[in-house]
PyMOL CGO cylinders between C-alpha atoms (Angstrom):
from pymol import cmd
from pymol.cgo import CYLINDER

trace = [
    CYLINDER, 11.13, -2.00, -6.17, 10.43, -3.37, -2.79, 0.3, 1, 1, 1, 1, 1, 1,
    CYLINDER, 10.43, -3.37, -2.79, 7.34, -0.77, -2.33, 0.3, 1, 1, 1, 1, 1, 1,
    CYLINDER, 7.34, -0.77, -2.33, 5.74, -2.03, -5.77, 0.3, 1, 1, 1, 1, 1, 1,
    CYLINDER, 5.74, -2.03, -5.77, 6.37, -5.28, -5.29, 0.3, 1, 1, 1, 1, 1, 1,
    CYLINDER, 6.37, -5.28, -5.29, 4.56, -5.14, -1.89, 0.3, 1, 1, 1, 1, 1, 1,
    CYLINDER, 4.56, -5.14, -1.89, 1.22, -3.56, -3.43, 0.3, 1, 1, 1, 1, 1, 1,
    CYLINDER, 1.22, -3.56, -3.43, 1.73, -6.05, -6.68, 0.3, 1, 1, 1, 1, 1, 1,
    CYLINDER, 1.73, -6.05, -6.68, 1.60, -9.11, -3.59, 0.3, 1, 1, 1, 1, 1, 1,
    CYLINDER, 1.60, -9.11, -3.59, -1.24, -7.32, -1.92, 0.3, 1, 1, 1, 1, 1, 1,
    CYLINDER, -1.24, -7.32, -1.92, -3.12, -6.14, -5.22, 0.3, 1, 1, 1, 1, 1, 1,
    CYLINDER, -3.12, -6.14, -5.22, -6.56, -6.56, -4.33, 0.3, 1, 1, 1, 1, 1, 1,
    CYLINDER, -6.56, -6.56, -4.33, -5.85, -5.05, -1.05, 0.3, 1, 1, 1, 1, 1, 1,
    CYLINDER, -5.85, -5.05, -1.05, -5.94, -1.56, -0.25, 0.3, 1, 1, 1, 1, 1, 1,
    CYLINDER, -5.94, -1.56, -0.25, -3.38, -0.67, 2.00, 0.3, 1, 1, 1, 1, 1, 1,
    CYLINDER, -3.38, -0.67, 2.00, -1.42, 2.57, 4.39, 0.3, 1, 1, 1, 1, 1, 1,
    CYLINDER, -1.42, 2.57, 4.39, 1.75, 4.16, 4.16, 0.3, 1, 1, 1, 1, 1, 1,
    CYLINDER, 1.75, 4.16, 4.16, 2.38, 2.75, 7.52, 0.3, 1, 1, 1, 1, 1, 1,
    CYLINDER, 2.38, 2.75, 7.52, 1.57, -0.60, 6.69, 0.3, 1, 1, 1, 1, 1, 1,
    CYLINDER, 1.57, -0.60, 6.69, 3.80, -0.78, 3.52, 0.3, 1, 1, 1, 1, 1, 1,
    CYLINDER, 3.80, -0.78, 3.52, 6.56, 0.74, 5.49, 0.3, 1, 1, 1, 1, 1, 1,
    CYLINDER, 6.56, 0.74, 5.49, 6.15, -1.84, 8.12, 0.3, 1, 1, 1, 1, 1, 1,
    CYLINDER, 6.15, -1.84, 8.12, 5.75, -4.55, 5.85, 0.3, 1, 1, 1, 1, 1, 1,
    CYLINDER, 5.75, -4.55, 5.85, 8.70, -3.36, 3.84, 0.3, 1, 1, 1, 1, 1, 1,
    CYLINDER, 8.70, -3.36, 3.84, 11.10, -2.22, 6.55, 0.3, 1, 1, 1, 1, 1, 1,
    CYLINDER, 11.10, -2.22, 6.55, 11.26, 1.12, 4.90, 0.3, 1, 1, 1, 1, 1, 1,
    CYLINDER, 11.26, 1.12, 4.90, 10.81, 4.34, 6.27, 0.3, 1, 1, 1, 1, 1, 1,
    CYLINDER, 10.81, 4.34, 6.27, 7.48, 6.23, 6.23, 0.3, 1, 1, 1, 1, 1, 1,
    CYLINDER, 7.48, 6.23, 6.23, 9.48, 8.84, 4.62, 0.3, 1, 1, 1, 1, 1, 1,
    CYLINDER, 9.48, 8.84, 4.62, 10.79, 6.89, 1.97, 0.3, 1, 1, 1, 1, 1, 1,
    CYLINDER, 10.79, 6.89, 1.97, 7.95, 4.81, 1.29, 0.3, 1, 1, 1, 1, 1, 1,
    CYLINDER, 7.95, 4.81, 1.29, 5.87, 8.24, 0.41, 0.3, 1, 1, 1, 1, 1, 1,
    CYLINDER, 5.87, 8.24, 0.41, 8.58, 9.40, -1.67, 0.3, 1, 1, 1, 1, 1, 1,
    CYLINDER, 8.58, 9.40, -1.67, 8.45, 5.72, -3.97, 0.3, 1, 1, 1, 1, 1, 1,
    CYLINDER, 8.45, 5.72, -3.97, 4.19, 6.03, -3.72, 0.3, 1, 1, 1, 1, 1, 1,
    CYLINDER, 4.19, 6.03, -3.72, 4.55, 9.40, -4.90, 0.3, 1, 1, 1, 1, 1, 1,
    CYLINDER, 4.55, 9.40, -4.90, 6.49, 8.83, -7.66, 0.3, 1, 1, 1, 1, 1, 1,
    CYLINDER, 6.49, 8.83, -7.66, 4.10, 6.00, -8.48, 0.3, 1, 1, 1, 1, 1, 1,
    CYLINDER, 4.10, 6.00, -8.48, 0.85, 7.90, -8.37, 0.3, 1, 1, 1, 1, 1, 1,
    CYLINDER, 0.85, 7.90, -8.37, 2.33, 10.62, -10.58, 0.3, 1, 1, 1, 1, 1, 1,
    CYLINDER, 2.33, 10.62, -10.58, 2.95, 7.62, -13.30, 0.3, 1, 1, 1, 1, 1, 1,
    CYLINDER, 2.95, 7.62, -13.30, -0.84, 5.93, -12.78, 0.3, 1, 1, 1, 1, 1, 1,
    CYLINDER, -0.84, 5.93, -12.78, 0.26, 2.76, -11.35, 0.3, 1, 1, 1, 1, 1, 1,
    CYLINDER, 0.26, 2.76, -11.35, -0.70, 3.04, -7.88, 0.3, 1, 1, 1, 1, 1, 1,
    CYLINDER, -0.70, 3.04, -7.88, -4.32, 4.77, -7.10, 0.3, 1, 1, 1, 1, 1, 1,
    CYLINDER, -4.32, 4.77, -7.10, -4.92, 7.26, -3.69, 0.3, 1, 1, 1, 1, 1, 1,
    CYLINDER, -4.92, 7.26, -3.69, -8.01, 6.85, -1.45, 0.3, 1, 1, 1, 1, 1, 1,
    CYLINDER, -8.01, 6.85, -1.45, -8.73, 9.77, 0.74, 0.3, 1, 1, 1, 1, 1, 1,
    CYLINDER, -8.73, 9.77, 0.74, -10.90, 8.66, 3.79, 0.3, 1, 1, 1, 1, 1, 1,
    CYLINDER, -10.90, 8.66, 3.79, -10.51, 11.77, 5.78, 0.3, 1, 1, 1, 1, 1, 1,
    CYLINDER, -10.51, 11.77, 5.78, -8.29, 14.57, 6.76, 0.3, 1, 1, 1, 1, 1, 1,
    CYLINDER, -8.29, 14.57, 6.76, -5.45, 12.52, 7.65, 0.3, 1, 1, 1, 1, 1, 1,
    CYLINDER, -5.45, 12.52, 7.65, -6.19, 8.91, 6.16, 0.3, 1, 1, 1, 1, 1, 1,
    CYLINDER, -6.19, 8.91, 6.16, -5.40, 7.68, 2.59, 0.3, 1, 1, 1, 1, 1, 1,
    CYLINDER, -5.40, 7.68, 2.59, -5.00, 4.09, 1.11, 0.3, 1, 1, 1, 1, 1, 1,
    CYLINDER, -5.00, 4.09, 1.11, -3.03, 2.89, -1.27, 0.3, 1, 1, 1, 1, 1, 1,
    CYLINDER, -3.03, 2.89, -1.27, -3.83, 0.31, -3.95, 0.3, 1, 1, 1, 1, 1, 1,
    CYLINDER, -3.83, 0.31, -3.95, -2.20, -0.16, -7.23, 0.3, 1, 1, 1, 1, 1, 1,
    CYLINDER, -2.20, -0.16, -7.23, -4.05, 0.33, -10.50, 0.3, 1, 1, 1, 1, 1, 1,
    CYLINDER, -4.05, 0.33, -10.50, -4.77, -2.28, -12.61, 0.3, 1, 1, 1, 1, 1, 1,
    CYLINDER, -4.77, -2.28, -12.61, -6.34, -0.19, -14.85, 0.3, 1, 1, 1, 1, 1, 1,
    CYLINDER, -6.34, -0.19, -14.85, -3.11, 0.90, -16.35, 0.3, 1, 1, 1, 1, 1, 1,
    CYLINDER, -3.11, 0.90, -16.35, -1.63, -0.84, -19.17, 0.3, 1, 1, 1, 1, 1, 1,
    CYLINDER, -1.63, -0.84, -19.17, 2.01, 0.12, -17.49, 0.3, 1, 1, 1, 1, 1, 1,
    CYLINDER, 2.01, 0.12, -17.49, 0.69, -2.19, -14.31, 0.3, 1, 1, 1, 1, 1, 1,
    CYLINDER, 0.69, -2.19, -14.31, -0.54, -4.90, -16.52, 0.3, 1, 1, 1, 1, 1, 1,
    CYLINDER, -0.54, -4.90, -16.52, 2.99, -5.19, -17.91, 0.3, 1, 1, 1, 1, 1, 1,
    CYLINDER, 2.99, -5.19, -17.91, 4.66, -4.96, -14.57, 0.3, 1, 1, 1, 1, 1, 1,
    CYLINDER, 4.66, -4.96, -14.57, 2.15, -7.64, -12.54, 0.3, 1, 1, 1, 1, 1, 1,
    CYLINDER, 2.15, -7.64, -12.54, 3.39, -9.68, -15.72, 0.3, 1, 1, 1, 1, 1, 1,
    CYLINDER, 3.39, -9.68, -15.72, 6.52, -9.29, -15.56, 0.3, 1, 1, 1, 1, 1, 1,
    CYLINDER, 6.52, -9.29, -15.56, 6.41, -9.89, -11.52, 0.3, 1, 1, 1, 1, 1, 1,
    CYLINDER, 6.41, -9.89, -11.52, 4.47, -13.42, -12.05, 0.3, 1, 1, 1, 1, 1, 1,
    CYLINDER, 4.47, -13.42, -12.05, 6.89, -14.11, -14.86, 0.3, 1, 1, 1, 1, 1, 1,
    CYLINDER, 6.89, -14.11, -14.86, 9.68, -14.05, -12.96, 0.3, 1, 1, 1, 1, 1, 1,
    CYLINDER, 9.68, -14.05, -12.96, 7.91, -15.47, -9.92, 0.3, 1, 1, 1, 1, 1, 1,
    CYLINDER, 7.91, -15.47, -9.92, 6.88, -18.65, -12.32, 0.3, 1, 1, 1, 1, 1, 1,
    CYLINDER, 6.88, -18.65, -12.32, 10.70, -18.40, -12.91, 0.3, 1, 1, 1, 1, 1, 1,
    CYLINDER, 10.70, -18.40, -12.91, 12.77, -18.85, -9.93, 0.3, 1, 1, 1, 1, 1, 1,
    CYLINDER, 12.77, -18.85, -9.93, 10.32, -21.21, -8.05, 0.3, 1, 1, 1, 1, 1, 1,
]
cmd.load_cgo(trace, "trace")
């Protein structure tokens, strides 16, 4: 949960596994298990830039996506 809600906050921003796990506290390790996970169910796209270098963004082509940015802002709109 804390890796998807960090690339639902950054949406339009394309982003490292370095930089979530930084951002998140999470280990590199564990933050490519969770994006793995996530690209294997369409919500989070991959980037290849070269050999070594990939970004991250989630999709928001997916109708699963839609439903969790929803839910997300919902609750958001809920507690604040």
């Amino acid at each position: 949960m804390t890796v998807l809600k960090n690339l639902v906050e950054k949406q339009n921003e394309p982003t490292y596994l370095s930089g979530i796990a930084q951002e998140t506290g999470l280990s590199h390790a564990s933050v490519s298990r969770v994006i793995t996970r996530l690209m294997a169910s369409g919500v989070v796209r991959e980037k290849i830039l070269g050999k070594h270098l990939r970004t991250f963004q989630i999709n928001m082509e997916s109708e699963a996506t839609s439903a969790i940015v929803d839910f997300y802002n919902k609750i958001n709109e809920a507690v604040n």
